[in-house]
NULO-989519 format. One line per field, with one value per residue (C-alpha): residue number from 1; residue in one letter; chain; z, x, y. Coordinates in steps of 0.02 Angstrom, whole numbers, plus 32768, in hexadecimal, padded with zeros to 4 digits. Example, Ala and Ser with C-alpha at 12.3 -4.5 7.8 and 13.67 -1.06 7.14 Angstrom:
! NULO-989519
vonu: 1, 2;
nuza: a, s;
torti: A, A;
up: 8186, 8165;
east: 8267, 82AC;
north: 7F1F, 7FCB;
! end
This chain:
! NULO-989519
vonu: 1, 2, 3, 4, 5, 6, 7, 8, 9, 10, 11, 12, 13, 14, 15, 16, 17, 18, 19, 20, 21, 22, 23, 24, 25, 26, 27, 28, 29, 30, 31, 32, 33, 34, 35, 36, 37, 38, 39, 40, 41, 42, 43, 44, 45, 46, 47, 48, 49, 50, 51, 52, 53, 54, 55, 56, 57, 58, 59, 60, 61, 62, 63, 64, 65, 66, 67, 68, 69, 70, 71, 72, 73, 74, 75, 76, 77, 78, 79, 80, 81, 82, 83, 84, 85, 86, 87, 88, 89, 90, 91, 92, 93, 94, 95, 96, 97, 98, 99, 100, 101, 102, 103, 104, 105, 106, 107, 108, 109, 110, 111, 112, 113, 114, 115, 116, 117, 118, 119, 120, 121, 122, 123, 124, 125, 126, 127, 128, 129, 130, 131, 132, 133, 134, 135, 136, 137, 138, 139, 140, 141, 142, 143, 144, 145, 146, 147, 148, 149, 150, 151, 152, 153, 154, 155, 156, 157, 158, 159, 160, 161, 162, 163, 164, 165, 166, 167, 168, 169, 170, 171, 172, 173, 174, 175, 176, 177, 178, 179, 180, 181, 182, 183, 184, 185, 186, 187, 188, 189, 190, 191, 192, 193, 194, 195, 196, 197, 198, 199, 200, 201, 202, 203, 204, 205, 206, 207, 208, 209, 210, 211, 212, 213, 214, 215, 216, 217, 218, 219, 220, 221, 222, 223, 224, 225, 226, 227, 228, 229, 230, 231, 232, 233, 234, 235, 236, 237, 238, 239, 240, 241, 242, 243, 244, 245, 246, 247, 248, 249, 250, 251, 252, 253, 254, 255, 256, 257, 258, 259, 260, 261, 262, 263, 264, 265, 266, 267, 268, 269, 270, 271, 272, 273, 274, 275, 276, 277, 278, 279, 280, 281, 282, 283, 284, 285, 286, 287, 288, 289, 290, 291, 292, 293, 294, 295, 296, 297, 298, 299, 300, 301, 302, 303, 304, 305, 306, 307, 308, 309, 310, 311, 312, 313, 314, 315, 316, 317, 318, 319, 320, 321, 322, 323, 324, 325, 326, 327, 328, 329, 330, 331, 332, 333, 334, 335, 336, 337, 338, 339, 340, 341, 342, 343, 344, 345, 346, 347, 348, 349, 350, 351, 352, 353, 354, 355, 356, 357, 358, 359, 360, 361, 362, 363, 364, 365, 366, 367, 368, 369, 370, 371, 372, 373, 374, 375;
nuza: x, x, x, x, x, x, x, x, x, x, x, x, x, x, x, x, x, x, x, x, x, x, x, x, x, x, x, x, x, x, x, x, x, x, x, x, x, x, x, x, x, x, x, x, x, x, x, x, x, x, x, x, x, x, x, x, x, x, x, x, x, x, x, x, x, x, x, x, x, x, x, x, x, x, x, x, x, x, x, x, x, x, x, x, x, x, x, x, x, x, x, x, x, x, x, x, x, x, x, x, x, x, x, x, x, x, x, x, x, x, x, x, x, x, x, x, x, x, x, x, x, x, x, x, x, x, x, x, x, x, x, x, x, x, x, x, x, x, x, x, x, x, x, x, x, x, x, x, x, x, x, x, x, x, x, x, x, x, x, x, x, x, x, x, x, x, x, x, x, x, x, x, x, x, x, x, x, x, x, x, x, x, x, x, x, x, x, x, x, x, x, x, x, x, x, x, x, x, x, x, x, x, x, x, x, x, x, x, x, x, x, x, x, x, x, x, x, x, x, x, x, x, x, x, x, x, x, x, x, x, x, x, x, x, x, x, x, x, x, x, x, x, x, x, x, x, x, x, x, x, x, x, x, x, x, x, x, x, x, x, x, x, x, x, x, x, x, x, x, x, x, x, x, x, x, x, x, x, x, x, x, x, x, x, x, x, x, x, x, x, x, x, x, x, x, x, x, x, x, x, x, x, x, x, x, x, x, x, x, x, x, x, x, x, x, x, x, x, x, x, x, x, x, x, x, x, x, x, x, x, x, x, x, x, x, x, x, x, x, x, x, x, x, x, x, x, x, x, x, x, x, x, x, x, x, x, x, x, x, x, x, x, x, x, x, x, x, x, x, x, x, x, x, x, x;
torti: A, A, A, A, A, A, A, A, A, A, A, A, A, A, A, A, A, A, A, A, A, A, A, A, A, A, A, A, A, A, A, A, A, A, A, A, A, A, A, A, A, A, A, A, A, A, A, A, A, A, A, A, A, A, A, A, A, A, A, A, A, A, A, A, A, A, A, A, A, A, A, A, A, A, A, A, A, A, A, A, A, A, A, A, A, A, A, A, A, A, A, A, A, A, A, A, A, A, A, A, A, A, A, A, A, A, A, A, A, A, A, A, A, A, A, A, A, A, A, A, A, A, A, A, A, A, A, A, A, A, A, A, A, A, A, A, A, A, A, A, A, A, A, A, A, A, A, A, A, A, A, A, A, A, A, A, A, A, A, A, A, A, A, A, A, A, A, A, A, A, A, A, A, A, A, A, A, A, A, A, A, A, A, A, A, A, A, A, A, A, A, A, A, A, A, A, A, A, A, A, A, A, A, A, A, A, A, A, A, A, A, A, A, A, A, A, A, A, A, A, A, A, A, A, A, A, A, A, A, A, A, A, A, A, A, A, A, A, A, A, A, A, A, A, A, A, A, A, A, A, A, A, A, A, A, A, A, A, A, A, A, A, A, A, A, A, A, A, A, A, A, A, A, A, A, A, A, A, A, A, A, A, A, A, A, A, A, A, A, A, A, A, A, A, A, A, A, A, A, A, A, A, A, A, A, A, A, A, A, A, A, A, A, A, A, A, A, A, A, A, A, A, A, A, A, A, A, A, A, A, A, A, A, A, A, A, A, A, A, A, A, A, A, A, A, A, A, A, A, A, A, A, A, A, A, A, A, A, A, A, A, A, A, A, A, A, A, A, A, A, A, A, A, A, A;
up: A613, A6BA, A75D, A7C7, A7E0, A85C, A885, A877, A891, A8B5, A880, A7F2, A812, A84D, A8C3, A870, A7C3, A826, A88F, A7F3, A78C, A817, A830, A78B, A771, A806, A7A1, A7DF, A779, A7AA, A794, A7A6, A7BD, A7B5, A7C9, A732, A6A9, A6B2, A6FB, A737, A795, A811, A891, A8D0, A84C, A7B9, A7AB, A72F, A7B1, A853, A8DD, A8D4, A97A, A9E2, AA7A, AAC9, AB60, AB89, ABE0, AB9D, AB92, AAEE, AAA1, AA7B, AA2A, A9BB, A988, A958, A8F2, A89D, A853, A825, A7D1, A766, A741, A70F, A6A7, A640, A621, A5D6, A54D, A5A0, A622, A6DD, A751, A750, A7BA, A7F9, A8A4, A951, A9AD, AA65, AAAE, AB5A, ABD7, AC19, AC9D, AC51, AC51, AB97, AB7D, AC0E, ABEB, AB39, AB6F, ABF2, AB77, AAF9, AB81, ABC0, AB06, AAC8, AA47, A9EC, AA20, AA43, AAC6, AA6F, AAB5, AA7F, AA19, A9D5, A9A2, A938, A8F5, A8A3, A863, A867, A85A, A91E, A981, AA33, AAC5, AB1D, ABA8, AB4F, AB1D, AA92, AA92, A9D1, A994, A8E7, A8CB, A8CF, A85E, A804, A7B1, A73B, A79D, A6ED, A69C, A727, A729, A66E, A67F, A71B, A6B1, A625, A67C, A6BF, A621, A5D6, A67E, A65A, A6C5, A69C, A6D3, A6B7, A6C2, A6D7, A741, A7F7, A886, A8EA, A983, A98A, AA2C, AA6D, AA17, AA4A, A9C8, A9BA, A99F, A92D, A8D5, A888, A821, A7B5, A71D, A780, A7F6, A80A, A88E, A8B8, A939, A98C, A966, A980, A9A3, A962, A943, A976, A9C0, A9B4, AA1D, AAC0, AA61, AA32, AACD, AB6F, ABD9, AB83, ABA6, AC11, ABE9, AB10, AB12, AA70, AA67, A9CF, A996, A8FB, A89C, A836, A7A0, A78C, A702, A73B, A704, A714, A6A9, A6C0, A769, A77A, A6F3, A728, A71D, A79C, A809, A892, A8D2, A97E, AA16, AA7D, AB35, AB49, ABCE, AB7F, AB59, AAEE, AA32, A9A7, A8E5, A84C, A79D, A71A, A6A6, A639, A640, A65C, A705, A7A5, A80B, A8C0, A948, AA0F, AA69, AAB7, AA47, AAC5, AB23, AACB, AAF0, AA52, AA1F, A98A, A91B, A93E, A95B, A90A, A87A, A826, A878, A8A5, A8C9, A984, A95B, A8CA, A939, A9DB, A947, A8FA, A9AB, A9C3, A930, A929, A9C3, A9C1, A900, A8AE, A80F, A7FB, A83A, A779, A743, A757, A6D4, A735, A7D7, A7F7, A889, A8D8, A973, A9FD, AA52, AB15, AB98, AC4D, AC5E, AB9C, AB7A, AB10, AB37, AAE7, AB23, AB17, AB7A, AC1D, AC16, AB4F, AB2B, AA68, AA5A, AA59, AA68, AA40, AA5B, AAB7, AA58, AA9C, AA09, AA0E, A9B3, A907, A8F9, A954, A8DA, A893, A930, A96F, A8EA, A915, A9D9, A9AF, A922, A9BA, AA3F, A9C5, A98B, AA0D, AAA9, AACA, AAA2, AABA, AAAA, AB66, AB6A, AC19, AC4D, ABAE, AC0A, AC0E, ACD6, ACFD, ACFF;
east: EE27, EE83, EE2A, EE92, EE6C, EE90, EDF6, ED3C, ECB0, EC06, EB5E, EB85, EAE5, EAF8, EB79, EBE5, EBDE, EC2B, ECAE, ECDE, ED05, ED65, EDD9, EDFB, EE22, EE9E, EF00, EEA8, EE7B, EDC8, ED42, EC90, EBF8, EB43, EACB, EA34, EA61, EAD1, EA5F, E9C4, E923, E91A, E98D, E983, E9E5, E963, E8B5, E8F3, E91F, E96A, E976, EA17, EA23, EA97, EA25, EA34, E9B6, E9E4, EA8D, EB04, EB9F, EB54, EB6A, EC2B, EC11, EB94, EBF4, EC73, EBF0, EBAD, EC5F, EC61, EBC3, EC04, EC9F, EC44, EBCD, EC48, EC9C, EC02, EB80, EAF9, EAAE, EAAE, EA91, E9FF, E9F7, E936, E94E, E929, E898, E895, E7DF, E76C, E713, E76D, E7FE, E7F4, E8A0, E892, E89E, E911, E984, E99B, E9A9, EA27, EAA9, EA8C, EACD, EB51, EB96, EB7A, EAF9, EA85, E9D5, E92B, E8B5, E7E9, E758, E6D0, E681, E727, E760, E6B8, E6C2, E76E, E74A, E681, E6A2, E6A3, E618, E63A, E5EA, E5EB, E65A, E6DC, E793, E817, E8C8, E90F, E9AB, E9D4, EA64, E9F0, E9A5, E9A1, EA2C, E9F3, EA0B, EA19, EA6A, EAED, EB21, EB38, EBB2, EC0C, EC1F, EC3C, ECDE, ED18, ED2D, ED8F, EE01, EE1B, ED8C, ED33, EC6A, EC07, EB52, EAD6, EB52, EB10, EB93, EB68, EBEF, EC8C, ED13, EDBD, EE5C, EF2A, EF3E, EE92, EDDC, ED8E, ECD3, EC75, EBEE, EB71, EBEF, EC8F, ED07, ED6B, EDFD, EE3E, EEAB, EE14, ED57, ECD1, EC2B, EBAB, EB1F, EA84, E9EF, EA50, EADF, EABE, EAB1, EB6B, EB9D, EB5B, EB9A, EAFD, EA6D, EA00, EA55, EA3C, E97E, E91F, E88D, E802, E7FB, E765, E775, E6F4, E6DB, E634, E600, E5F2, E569, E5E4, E665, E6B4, E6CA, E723, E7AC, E863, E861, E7DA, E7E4, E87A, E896, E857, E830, E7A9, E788, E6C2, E66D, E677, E713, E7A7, E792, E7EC, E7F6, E827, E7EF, E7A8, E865, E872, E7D4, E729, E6E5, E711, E76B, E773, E775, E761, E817, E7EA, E74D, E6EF, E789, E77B, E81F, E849, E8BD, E8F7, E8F7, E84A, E7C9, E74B, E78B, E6DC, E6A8, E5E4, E554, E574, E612, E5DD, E548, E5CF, E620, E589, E53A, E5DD, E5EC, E541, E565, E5F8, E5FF, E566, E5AC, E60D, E587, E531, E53D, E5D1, E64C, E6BD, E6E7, E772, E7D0, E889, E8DF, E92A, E9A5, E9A0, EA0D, E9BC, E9F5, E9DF, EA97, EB13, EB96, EC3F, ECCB, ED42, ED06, ED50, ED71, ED81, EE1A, EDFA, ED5B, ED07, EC4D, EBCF, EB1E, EA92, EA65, E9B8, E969, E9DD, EA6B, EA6B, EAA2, EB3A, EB71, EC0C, EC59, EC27, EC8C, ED28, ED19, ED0E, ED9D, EE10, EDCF, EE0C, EEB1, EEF1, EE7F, EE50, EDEE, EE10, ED4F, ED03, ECB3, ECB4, EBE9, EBF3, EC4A, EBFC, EC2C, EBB2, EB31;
north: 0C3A, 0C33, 0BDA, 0C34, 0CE5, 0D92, 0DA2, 0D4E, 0DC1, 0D69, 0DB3, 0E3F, 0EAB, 0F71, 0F50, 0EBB, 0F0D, 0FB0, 0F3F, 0EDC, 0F6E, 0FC6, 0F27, 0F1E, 0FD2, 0FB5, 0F27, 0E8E, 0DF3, 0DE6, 0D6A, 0DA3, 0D22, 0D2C, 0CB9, 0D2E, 0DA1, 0E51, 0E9A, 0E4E, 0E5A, 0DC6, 0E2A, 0EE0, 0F56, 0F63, 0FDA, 104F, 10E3, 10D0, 1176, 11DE, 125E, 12B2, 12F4, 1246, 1245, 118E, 11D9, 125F, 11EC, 11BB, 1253, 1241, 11A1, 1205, 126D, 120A, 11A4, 124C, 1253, 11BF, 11A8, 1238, 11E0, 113E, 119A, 1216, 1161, 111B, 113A, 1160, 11CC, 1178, 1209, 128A, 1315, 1335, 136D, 1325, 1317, 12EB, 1306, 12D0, 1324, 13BA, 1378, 12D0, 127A, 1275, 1337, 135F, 12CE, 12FD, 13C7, 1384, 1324, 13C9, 1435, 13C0, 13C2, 1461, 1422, 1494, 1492, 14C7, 14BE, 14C5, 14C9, 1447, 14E8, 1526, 1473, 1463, 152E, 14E5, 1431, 1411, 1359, 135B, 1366, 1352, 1373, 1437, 140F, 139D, 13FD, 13DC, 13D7, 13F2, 13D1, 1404, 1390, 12FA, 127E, 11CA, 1166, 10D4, 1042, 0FB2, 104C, 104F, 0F93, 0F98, 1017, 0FE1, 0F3C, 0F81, 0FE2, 0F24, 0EE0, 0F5E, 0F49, 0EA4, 0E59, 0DB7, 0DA4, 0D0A, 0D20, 0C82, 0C31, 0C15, 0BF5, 0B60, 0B77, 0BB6, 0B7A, 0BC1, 0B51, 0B6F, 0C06, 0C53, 0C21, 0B98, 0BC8, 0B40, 0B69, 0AFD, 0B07, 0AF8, 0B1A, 0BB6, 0BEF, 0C9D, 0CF0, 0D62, 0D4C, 0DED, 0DAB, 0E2B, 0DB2, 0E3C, 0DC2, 0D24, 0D5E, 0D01, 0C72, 0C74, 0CC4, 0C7F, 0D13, 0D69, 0CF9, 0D6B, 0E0E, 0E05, 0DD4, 0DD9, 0E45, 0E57, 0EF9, 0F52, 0FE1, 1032, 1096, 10F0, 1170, 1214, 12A8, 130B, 12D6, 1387, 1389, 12E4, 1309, 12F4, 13B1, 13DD, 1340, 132C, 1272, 1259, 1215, 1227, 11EF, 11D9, 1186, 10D6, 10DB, 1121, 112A, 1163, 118A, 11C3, 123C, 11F1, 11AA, 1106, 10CD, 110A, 1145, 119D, 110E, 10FC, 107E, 105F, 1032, 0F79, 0F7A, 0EFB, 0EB2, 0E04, 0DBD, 0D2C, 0CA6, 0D10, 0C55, 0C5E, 0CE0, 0D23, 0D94, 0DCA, 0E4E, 0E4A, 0EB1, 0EDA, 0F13, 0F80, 0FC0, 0FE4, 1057, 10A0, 10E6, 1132, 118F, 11C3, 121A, 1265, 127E, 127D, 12BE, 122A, 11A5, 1171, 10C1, 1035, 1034, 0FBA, 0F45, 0F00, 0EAC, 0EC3, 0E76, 0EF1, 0E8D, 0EDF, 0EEC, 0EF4, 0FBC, 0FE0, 0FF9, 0F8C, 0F20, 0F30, 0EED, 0E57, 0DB0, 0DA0, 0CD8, 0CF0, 0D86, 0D61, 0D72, 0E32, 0E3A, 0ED2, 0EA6, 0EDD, 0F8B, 0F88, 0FD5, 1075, 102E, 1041, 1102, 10C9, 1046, 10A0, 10CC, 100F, 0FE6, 1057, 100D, 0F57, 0F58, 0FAD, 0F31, 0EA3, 0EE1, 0F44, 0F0D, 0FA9, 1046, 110B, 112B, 1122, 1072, 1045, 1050, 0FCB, 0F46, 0E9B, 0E84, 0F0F, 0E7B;
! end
């Protein structure tokens, strides 16, 4: 096996997997290197389902770049075994005026997207699961839903190693440094050289690239997965993903799919910033009862016992969007971090941007309110 390689990708979670099997498609000898299994759950791309949207409150620039994931989710999928991508529907839901509803209507008109605007009583009349309160509106996108985040992985790696790609799992990368034609990674097995490196590395990436210490910060994240009495009404057939802006917060969630219970969670869960080598990864009863009140509230139906905690890291930038771009002092090194718990449905077309960053130093997707300057 060859030291010397194209490329080295570090960290081959959701967004390595997809930036490993795009270089390789392209013709590029790649390495990938991670530190846990193919896939794992110590990082932030594991849970079983992860959000798939298109009404993008957050800012309508996303929306291209989800689109151009949507086709290529379908192109990773009909070039795998198994199902990654289920359409549910979208849910987008607050208050009426809330920046959640007209943020999501506003990208669906700037795009042309399909939707619908519900009332709190119309969204229920549809899918009973949801219970919200009078005043609170809906914006629903049918084109929504889940992909299978362990699913995923397995099939972006799969599609590197039948391009020629080679991935070494349980191999953690203790530094890496700039030589005369390239970069030099040295892990705890070895040392390895290559002409560019990608650094997609999720809650460890500051720790690899100092230009991120204070702009990737690790955050603990819970989900939960409750029985519902309804087991009807929370079905991937009568249950739309969602968000939902209530006056503690933003939360979000998911039908009932791979294992049992209705799962959801609370974006910054209670702001507990970590050193992602060491936090505390059982989850415990304040955050299970943070979860519970919710869903007793909002979703009664779905509020019956635990079937499951787990923890996540988000890794968060300070204006919630990534970074992807090529390091200024660094031209050979391309970073994307900093997804900020929104990431994940993005990972194919993450994949397409960072394989063009590193062989042909640039992008035609529109990535400038990415760059790592803006900080």
């Amino acid at each position: 096996m060859s030291d010397r390689y194209d490329v080295i990708v570090l960290g081959v979670g959701g967004m390595g997997a997809a930036t490993t099997a795009h270089l390789a498609d392209r013709g590029a000898d790649v390495l990938g290197l991670e530190r846990y299994d193919v896939p794992h759950d110590y990082g932030s791309s594991h849970g079983h389902t992860r959000i798939f949207r298109l009404a993008y409150y957050e800012h309508p620039a996303y929306v291209p770049l989800l689109q151009r994931a949507d086709t290529l989710w379908q192109n990773l999928e009909a070039d795998h075994d198994r199902q990654l991508l289920y359409r549910t529907g979208s849910i987008d839901a607050g208050p009426a005026g809330s920046d959640l509803v007209e943020g999501s209507q506003r990208s669906c008109e700037e795009y042309d997207l399909k939707y619908e605007r519900l009332s709190s009583g119309e969204l229920t009349d549809r899918y009973p699961g949801y219970r919200l309160p009078e005043d609170y509106e809906a914006i629903y996108q049918p084109d929504g839903g889940f992909v299978r985040p362990e699913e995923s992985i397995v099939a972006h790696v799969d599609r590197a190693h039948r391009a020629g790609a080679t991935i070494r799992a349980r191999e953690r990368v203790v530094d890496w440094r700039s030589i005369d034609d390239g970069i030099r990674v040295e892990t705890d097995y070895g040392a390895y050289e290559a002409d560019k490196l990608v650094v997609t590395a999720g809650a460890w990436a500051a720790q690899f690239v100092d230009t991120l210490e204070d702009v990737a910060v690790p955050e603990r994240q819970v989900l939960a997965w409750l029985q519902p009495s309804e087991p009807d009404h929370f079905d991937p057939e009568n249950f739309p993903v969602w968000n939902l802006r209530v006056p503690d917060g933003r939360y979000y969630g998911f039908p009932v799919h791979g294992v049992p219970g209705f799962k959801f969670g609370r974006y910054h869960h209670r702001e507990q910033t970590v050193d992602p080598n060491a936090f505390e990864r059982d989850p415990t009863q304040a955050d299970e009862r943070l979860l519970r009140e919710f869903a007793e509230t909002y979703f009664p139906g779905g509020a019956g016992p635990t079937m499951g905690l787990q923890t996540c890291l988000f890794t968060n930038t300070p204006d919630d969007h990534f970074v992807l771009d090529t390091l200024p002092d660094h031209p050979e090194v391309v970073v994307g971090a900093g997804f900020s718990g929104h990431g994940f449905k993005f990972a194919p077309v993450i994949g397409e941007i960072l394989a063009e960053l590193t062989l042909e130093g640039e992008t035609a997707h529109d990535i400038d309110r990415f760059a790592i300057d803006r900080f």
